[in-house]
N, C-alpha and C positions, 0 to 999 in steps of 0.2 A: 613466723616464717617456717614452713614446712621443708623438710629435704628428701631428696632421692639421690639414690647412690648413682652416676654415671657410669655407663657402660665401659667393660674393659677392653673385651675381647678384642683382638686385631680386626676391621672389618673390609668386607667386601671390595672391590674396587670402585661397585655401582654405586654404595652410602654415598649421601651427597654431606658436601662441606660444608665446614660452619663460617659467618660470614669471617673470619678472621684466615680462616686458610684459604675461602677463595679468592680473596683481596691479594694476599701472599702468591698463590697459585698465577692468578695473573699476571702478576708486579714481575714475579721470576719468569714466565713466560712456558710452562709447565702445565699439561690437566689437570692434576692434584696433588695436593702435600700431604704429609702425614705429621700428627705433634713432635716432636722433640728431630725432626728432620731438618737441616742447614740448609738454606737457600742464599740464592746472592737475586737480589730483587733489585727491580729500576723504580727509582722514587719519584711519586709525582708529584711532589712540592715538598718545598722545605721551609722554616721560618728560621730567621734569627731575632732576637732583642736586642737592646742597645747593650745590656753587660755582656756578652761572646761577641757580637758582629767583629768589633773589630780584632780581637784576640783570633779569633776565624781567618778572615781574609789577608791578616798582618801571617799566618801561618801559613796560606799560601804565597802571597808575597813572598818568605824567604826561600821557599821550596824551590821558588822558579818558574813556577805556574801563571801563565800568562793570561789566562781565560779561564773561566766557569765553563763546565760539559752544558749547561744550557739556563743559561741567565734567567731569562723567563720564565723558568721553575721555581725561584728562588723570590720571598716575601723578608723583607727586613722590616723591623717597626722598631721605633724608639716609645718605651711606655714604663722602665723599671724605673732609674735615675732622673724622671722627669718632672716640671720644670730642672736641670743640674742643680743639684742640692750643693756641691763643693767645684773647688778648681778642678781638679782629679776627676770627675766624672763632667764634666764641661771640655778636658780636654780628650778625657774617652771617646768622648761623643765628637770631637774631630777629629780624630783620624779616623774612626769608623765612616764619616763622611768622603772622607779622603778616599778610602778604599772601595766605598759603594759604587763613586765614579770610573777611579779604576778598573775594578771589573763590569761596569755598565748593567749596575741592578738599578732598575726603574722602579720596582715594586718598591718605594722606599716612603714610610709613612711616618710622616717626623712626628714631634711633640703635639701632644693634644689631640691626637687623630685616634688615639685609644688604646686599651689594652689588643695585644696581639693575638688571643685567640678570639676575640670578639671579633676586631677588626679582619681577619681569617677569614670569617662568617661571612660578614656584610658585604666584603668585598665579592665574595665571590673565587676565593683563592684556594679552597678546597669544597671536593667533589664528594656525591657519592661515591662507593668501591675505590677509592684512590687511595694509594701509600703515602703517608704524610709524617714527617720528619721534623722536629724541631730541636731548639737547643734550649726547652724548657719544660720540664716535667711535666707539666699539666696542657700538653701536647694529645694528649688525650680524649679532651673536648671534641676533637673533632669528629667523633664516634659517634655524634647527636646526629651527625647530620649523615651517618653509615660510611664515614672513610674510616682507617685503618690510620688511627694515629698516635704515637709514641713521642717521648722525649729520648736526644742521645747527647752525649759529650759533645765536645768541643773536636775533638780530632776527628771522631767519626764523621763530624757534621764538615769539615775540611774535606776529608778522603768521597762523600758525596757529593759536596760540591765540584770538586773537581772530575770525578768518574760519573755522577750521576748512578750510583749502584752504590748498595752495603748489605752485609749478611745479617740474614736473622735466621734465631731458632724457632722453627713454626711452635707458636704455644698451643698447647690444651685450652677447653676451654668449657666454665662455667656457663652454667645458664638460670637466669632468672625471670621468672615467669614473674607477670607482675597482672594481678585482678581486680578487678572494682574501679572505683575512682577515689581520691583524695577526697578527706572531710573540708568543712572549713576551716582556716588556718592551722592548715597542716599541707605544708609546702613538700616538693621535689628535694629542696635542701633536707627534712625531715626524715626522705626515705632513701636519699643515699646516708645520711649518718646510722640510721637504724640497719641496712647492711653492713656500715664496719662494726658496729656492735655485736652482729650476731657472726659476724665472718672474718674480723678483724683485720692486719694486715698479711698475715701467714697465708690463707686459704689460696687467694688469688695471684700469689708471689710466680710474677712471671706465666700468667693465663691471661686469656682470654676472657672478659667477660663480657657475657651478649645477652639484652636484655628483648625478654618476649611476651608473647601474653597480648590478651585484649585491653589490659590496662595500661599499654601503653600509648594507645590512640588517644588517650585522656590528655594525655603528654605534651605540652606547646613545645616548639623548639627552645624555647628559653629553659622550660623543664629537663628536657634532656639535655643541654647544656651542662647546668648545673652537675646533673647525675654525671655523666662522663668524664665530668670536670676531674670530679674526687675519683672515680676509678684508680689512678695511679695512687691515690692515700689505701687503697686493697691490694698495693703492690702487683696492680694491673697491669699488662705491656698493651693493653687495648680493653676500651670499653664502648661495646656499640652498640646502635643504634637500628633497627630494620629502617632502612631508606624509605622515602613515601612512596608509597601505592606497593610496597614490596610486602610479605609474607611477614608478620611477626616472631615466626618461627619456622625451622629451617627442618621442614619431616626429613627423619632418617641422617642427620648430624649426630656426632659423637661429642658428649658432654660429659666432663669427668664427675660434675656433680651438678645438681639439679636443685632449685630452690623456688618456693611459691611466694610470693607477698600479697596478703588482703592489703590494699590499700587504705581502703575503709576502713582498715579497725587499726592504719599507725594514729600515733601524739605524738604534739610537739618535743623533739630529743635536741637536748644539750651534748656538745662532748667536751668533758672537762680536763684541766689539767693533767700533764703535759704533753698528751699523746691524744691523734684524731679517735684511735677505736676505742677510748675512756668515756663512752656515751651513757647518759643516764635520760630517762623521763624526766622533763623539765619539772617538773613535780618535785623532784626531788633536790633541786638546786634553788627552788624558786625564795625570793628575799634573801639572796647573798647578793649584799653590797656594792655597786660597779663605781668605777671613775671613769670609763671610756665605754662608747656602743661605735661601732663601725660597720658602715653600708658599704658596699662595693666590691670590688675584685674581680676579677674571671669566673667567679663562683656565681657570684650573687649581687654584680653590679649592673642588670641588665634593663629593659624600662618597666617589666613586669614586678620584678623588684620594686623598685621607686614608687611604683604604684601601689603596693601592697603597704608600702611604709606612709607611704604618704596619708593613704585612705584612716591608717591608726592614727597620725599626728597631725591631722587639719584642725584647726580651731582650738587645739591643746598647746600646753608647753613642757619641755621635757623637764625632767627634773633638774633645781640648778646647782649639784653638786657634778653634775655628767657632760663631759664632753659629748658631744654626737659629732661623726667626721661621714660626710658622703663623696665618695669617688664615684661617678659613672664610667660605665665600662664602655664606654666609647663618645665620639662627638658627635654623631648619631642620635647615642642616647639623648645627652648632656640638652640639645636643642630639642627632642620632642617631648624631654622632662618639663623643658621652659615653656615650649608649648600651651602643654596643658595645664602650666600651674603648679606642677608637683615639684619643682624647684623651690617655687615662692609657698609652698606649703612648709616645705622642710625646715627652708630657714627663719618662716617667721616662729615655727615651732622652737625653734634656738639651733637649729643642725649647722654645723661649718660644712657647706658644699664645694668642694675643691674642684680642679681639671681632670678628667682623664687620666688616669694611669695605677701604676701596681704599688706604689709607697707606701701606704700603712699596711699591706700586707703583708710584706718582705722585711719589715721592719728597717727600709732605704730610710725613707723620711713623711713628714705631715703627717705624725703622729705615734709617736714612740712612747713606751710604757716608763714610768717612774720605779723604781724597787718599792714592792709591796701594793703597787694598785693592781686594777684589776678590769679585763676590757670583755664584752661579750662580742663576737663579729661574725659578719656573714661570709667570712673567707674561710682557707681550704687549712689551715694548718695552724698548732696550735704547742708546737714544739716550744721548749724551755728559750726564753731571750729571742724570740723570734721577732717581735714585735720590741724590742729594747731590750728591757734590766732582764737578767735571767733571773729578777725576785721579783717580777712582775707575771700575773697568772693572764692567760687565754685562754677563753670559753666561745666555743663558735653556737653558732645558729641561725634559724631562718631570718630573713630580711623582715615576718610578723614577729617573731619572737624578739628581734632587734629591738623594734619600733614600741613593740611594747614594752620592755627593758627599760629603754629609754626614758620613758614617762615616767616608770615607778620610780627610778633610780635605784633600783634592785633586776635579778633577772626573775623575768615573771611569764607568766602563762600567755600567750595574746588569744584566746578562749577565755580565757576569765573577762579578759578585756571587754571582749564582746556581751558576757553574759550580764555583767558588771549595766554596760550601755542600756542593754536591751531594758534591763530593768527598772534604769532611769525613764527612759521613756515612755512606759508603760505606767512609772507612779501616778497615783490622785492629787 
């Protein structure tokens, strides 16, 4: 990755915005913003999950607050605590029902309908240029698709719902050029870990980051999902997208720092123990030991995933000292995995294919670590006990790097894998 220093000087009035301040600019109902300028903006959608919804609405409720400033804006999904793993989150999950009536939010998409920013997606709940608000960090995502999207508290997300408006600091903002195209099995998950490695969490704390370049037409939307996803792990307040048929890059924006990526010459990256920007060349990890491999999340639970894993684990069997757990990131997915077979590929290969939702990522439930084992996964975070025992290690990586893990019962190359095939094939 190559860099350039971003421009200082105050500029012009003519400089056009970067997509993060026009989005702002609009939202507040203003020409132009400028970085570190306060604005009060109207939100065009907001999301809740099932752990705030009710904590949310139970805050209005005591307030006095009769009505939502506009129902209609507002997406609820239940996907963290689901199947309710205890009593306590079984009766979370009722009064948050209790309350969704009360204020007459229709967007309300119970168990098994999917992870929340997936289901975000498919449904059609956020826009291009739109301000979008949630009550979960990896709010983010939504950046794939060019809105303007963050996570915020619980009370924020209250004082919105009720006004329809909340202030933000317009951020700076990064830029990343992005060239070439991806090799084989070298995933979108590969080249957002390879930015925290080289930019860490510091760089982008509270920026913008907007990703440009001809290499990004390379990009499926399941790609830049991914990539947006992790944004907030570079202590993002936004990671975006150029909308389709739009400019990949925005002539005459102010960028505080500038970065290149060949896409073509990343490798598969691990990020090891206990922090996301702890990334190594999988090379360098490769034959450490696993007890767990996990497909799924918001990250890397999507059909283009499943497929990637599946195409490694058809007609094989994992290794049998290794759990494999697959979550699909929506019911969507979950049916056109079944579709095609990539369900009954996984499991005949030994994988536990669960319902829809965020469990073994958050470390809720279906699938918590023991003290001293050790899981590789295609999800976003890899903090100490986050997944159980805080003696239990997390290693994230591609949904190929997963699949091949998997097999070996070590974390291994999925290039090797292939080089491995190829050569079988080719014996006399």
């Amino acid at each position: 990755m190559t860099e350039e220093p971003g421009a200082s000087a105050a500029p012009p009035q003519s400089e056009a915005m970067t997509a993060a301040e026009a989005a702002l600019a609009r939202a507040a109902g203003v020409a132009r913003v400028e970085p570190g300028e306060y604005v009060v903006a109207e939100i065009d959608a907001m999301m809740m999950h099932d752990i705030f919804a009710a904590d949310v609405l139970e805050m209005l409720e005591r307030t006095g607050i009769e009505r939502l400033h506009d129902a209609s804006r507002v997406t609820v999904v239940f996907d963290h605590m689901v199947p309710a793993p205890s009593v306590a989150a079984a009766e979370h999950q009722a009064k948050a029902r209790r309350l969704l009536r009360r204020y007459e939010i229709d967007a309300f998409f119970e168990i098994g309908r999917g992870i929340c920013h997936q289901v975000m997606v498919e449904e059609g709940r956020v826009r291009s240029g739109e301000l979008v608000v949630g009550t979960d960090s990896h709010t983010t995502t939504y950046g794939a698709v060019g809105a303007a999207g963050c996570g915020i508290g619980s009370s924020e997300m209250a004082y919105a719902l009720a006004t329809g408006k909340l202030w933000f600091k317009v951020p700076e903002t990064v830029l990343v050029v992005l060239e070439g195209r991806l090799a084989s099995m070298v995933t979108a998950k590969d080249l957002v870990l390879y930015l925290m490695r080289e930019g860490g969490s510091a760089e982008a704390q509270y920026r913008s980051v907007e990703h440009g370049g001809a290499g990004t037409d390379s990009l499926s939307l399941s790609e830049r999902m991914t990539i947006a996803n992790m944004g907030v792990e570079m202590g993002a307040k936004f990671s975006l997208f150029p909308a389709d048929g739009a400019p990949t890059m925005r002539s005459g924006a102010r960028y505080v720092a500038t970065h290149t990526v060949d896409l073509g010459a990343l490798s598969p990256q691990v990020a090891v123990p206990h922090h996301v920007e702890n990334v190594v060349d999988v090379g360098e990890v490769a034959g450490l030991r696993l007890d767990q491999v996990f497909l799924g999340s918001c990250t890397n639970g999507r059909l283009e995933d499943l497929r990637a894993a599946a195409a490694i684990l058809r007609g094989q069997k994992i290794a049998p000292w290794v759990r494999m757990i697959v979550t699909p990131a929506s019911s969507r997915v979950y049916q056109q995995a079944a579709a095609e077979g990539i369900l009954a590929d996984l499991s005949a290969a030994g994988a536990i294919v669960e319902g829809p939702g965020c469990g073994p990522c958050f470390g809720g439930h279906l699938g918590l670590l023991a003290a001293g084992e050790r899981c590789l996964g295609t999800h976003n975070r890899n903090f100490r006990g986050r997944m159980g025992s805080p003696e239990g290690e997390i290693y994230l990586g591609s949904p190929a790097t997963a699949a091949a893990s998997a097999l070996a019962g070590e974390i291994a190359d999925p290039r090797e894998l292939v080089v491995r095939t190829e050569a079988e094939e080719v014996a006399p």
